[in-house]
C-alpha positions in Angstrom: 9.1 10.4 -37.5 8.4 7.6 -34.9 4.9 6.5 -33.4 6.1 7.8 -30.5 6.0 11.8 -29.9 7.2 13.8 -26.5 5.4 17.2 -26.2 6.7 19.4 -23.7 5.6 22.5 -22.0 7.0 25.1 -20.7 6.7 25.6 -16.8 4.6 28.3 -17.2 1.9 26.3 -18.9 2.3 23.2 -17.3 -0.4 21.7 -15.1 0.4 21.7 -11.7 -0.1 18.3 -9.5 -1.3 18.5 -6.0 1.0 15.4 -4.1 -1.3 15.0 -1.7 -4.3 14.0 -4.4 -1.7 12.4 -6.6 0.0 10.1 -3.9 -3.8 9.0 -3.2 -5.0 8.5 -6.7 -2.1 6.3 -7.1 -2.4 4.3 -4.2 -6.0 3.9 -5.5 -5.2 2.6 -8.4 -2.3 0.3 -7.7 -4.0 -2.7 -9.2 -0.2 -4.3 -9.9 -0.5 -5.7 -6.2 -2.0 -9.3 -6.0 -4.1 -9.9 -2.7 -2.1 -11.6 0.2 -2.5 -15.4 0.1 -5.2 -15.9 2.9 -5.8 -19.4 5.2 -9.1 -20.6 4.2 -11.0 -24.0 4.0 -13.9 -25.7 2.0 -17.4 -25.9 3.4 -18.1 -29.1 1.7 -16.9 -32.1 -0.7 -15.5 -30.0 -3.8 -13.4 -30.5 -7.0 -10.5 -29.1 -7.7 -9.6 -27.7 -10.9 -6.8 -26.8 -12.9 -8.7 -23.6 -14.5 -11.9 -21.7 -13.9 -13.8 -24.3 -15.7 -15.3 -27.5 -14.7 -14.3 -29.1 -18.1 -10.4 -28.9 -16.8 -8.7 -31.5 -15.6 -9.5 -32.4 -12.1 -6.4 -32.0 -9.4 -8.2 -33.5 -6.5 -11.6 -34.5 -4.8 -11.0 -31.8 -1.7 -12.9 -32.9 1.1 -15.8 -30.5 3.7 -13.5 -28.5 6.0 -10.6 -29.2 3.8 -7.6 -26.5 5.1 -6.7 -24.3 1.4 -5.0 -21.2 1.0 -6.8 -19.1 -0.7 -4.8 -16.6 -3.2 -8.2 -14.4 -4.9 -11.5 -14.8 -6.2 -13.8 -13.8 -8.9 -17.5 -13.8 -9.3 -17.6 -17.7 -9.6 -14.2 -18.8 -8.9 -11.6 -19.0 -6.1 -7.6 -19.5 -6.9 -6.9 -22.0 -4.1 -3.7 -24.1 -3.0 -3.5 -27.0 -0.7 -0.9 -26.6 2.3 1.7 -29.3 1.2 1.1 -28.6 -2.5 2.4 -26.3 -4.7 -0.3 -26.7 -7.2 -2.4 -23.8 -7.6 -6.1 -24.8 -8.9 -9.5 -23.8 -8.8 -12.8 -24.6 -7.1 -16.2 -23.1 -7.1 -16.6 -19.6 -4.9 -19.4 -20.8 -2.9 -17.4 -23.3 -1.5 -14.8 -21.6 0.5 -15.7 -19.8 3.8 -12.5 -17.7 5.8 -12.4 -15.7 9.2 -12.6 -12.2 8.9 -14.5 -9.5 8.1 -15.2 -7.4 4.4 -12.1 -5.7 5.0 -10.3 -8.7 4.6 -12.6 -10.4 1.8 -12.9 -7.9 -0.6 -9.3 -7.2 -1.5 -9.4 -11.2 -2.4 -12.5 -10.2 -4.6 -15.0 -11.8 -1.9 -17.5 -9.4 -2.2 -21.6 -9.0 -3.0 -21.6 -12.5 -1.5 -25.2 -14.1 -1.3 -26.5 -16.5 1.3 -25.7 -19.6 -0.7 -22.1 -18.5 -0.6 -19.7 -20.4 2.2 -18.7 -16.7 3.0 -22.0 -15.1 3.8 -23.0 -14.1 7.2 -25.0 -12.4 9.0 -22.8 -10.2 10.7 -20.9 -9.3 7.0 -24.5 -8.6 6.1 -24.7 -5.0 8.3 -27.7 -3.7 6.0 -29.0 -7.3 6.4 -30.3 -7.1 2.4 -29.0 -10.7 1.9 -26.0 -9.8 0.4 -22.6 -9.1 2.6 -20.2 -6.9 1.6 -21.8 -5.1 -0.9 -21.2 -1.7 -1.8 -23.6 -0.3 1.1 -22.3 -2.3 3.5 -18.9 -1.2 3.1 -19.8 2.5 2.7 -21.4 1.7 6.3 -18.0 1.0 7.5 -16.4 4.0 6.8 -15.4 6.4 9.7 
């Protein structure tokens, strides 16, 4: 017998699937998309790494207002590219600031940003609790 075994039912016993809630629950959960590549720049003089850690190698010395693209971020990391390179590296989240609002940051994992972060602002801040695009200020943006 293999690891592997099919159970079937009958269609009389089978549970039936709404499409509606199905299609949505999927769409939900399609974590196989990566975030579109976003145009983004450095607030100030920052490193750039070749992995998440500041004990990599070093690809470059990017300097304040540096044009990056930005590909996604983590809670202290950003996946960033230089226009002109096809190097992918890393460099601190704080550092990086793009246009836009949470809708546009948080699919790149820009979210619960605090004010020492490049992204913060005061207009991402709608609950004004010091930390934009949190979880209340996006429930606040729901129609």
């Amino acid at each position: 017998m293999s690891a592997l075994t099919l159970h079937t039912q009958s269609p009389t016993t089978a549970a039936r699937v709404d499409p509606p809630r199905a299609i949505t629950t999927l769409a939900a959960l399609n974590l196989a998309a990566p975030p579109t590549p976003t145009a983004a720049w450095v607030t100030v003089q920052t490193t750039w790494y070749t992995r998440p850690d500041p004990r990599s190698p070093k690809l470059q010395l990017l300097p304040a207002r540096r044009a990056v693209t930005l590909h996604r971020c983590f809670e202290r990391w950003c996946e960033v590219s230089v226009p002109g390179n096809d190097l992918r590296g890393w460099v601190m989240r704080p550092t990086v600031d793009l246009k836009g609002d949470c809708a546009v940051l948080v699919p790149l994992g820009l979210k619960d940003l605090r004010r020492s972060e490049g992204t913060y602002s005061a207009a991402r801040d709608l609950n004004h609790n010091g930390r934009a695009c949190d979880r209340e200020d996006l429930l606040a943006t729901r129609p």
